[in-house]
N, C-alpha and C positions, 0 to 999 in steps of 0.2 A: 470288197469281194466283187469280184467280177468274171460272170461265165460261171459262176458254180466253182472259179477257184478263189478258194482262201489266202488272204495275206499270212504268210509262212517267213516272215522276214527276218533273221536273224535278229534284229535290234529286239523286237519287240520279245522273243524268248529270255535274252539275257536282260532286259530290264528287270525280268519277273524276279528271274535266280537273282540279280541283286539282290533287289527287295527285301525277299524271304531271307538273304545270309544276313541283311543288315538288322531284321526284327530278330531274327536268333541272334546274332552277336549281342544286340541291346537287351534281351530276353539273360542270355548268359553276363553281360557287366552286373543286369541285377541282381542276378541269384547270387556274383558273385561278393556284391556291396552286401546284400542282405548277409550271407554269411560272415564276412567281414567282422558286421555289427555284433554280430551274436556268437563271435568267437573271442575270447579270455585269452590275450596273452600276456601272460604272466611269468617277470623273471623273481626267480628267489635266490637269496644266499644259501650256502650248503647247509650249517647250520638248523636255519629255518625251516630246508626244506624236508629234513631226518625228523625233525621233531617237533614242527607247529603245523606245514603243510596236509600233511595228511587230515585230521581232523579239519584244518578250514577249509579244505579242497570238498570233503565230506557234506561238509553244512552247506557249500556253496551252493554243489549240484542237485542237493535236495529242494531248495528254494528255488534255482533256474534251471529247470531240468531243459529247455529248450538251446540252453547255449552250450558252447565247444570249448576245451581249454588247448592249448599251449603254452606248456611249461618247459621253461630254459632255467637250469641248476649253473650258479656260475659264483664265482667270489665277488666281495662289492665291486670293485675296481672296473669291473669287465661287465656287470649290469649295468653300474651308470652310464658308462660306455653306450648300453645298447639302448637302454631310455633316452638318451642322449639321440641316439641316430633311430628312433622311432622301431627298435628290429623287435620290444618288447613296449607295451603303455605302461605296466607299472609294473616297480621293481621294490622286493621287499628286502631290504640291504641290513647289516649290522651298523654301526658307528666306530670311528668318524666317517661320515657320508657327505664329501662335496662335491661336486664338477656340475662346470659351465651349464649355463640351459636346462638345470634338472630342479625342481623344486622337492627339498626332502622333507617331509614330517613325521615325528614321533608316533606310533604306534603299539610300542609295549617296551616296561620295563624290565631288566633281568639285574643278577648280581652277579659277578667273578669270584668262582672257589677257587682255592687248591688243590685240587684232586692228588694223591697218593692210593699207594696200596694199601690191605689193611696191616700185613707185616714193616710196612715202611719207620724209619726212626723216627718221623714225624707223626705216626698213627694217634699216641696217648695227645697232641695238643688240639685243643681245639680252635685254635689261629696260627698265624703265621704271620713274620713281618717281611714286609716287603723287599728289604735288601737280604733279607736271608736267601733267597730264589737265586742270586748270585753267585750262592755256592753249590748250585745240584746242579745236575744236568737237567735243563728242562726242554720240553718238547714243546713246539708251538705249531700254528698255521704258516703257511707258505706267504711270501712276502704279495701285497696285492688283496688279501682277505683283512677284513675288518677286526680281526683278532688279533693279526698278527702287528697293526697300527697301533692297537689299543695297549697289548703287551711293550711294544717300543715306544711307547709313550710314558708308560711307569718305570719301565729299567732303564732307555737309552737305548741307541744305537751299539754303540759299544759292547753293553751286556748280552744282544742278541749275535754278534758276531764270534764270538767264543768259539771255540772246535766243539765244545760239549755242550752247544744248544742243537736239536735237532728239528726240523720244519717237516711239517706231515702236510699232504693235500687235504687229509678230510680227518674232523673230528673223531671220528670210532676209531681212525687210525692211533690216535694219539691216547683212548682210551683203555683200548688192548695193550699200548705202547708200558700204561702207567700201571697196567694191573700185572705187565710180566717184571715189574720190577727195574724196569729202564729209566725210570729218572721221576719227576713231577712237572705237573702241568698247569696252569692258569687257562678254566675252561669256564664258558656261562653254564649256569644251575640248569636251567633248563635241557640243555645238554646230560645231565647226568643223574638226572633224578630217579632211572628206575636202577641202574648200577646201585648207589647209594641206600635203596632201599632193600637192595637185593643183596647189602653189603659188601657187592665187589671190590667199590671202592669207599675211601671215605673223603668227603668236604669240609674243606678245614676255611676257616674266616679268612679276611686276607685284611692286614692290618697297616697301616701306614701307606695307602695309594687308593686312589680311588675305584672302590670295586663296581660302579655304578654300568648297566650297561643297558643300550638304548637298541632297538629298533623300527625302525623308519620306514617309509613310501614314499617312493620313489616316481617323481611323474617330469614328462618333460613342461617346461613353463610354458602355458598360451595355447597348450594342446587341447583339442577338442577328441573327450572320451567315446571310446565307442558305448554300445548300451550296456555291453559285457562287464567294459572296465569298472562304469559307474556302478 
């Protein structure tokens, strides 16, 4: 300063406004890390997410009430998919469940009914043999869902290509499908337990194939969890 006048230099104003943009940009990376940590993204299959999600969704945010969810509803094929390319950390899939760079584990048991109507000619049996399903028309999932793998794994290629098998996107489609009388269906139990008790429809055994059915988590390999996922 000299004379009573102040150095007014251009440089030194914009040093400041630097500064200050660069402590708020790093101020904002962290709020936006920390939110990161403490947001749940979580993908599910359609399945799981009609009929198990809701209640573990419940329990979750009761115990972490400080964390955020995102949730992505997709068939298995297209969540491993996205565990795969990091768009979800874990992904709750039916079986079979493979693809590259995804590590799957077991998480819950189910079993495969028959579901019919209660007028259907199959109502009085209480099982069903496996290659009998080759003479109805049956309704399945959409090629890409864990269901619809699992069904073309008991019949064949061939038995799901028929004119008179019909592929639904979403389970309750295929459930409305079997109570109007439109054909039967190979659906997990869990799927159908309040119908069943509500006698819409009925669950018939399924005899000769294996009714076993699995669901899995879904993580990518070597990936580091946020706090949410863990």
């Amino acid at each position: 300063e000299e004379d009573g006048i102040r150095d007014r230099s251009p440089s030194r104003g914009l040093g400041d406004v630097y500064k200050r943009q660069a402590d708020e940009g790093l101020e904002t990376a962290r709020a936006a890390a920390g939110m990161a940590d403490r947001t749940l993204r979580l993908g599910v299959g359609h399945t799981l997410a009609t009929y198990l999600l809701p209640g573990l969704l419940r329990r979750y945010r009761e115990r972490f009430p400080q964390h955020q969810t995102r949730i992505t509803v997709g068939n298995t094929a297209e969540l491993l998919a996205m565990v795969a390319a990091g768009a979800v950390e874990i992904g709750l899939v039916g079986s079979p469940a493979e693809h590259e760079g995804v590590l799957v584990e077991p998480f819950m048991h189910d079993r495969l009914v028959v579901i019919v109507a209660p007028g259907d000619e199959w109502a009085g049996s209480g099982s069903v043999r496996l290659d009998a399903l080759r003479d109805r028309t049956l309704l399945t999932r959409e090629p890409g869902s864990a269901l619809y793998a699992t069904v073309e794994r008991l019949l064949g290629t061939a038995a799901l290509e028929r004119q008179d098998v019909i592929t639904l996107a979403e389970t309750e489609a295929i459930k409305r499908s079997v109570e109007a009388g439109l054909g039967v269906a190979l659906v997990q139990r869990i799927a159908v337990e309040r119908e069943v008790a509500a006698g819409m429809l009925l669950a018939l055994a399924l005899c000769g194939g294996d009714d076993t059915r699995t669901y899995s988590l879904a993580r990518a390999k070597g990936g580091e969890l946020s706090a949410a996922a863990r």
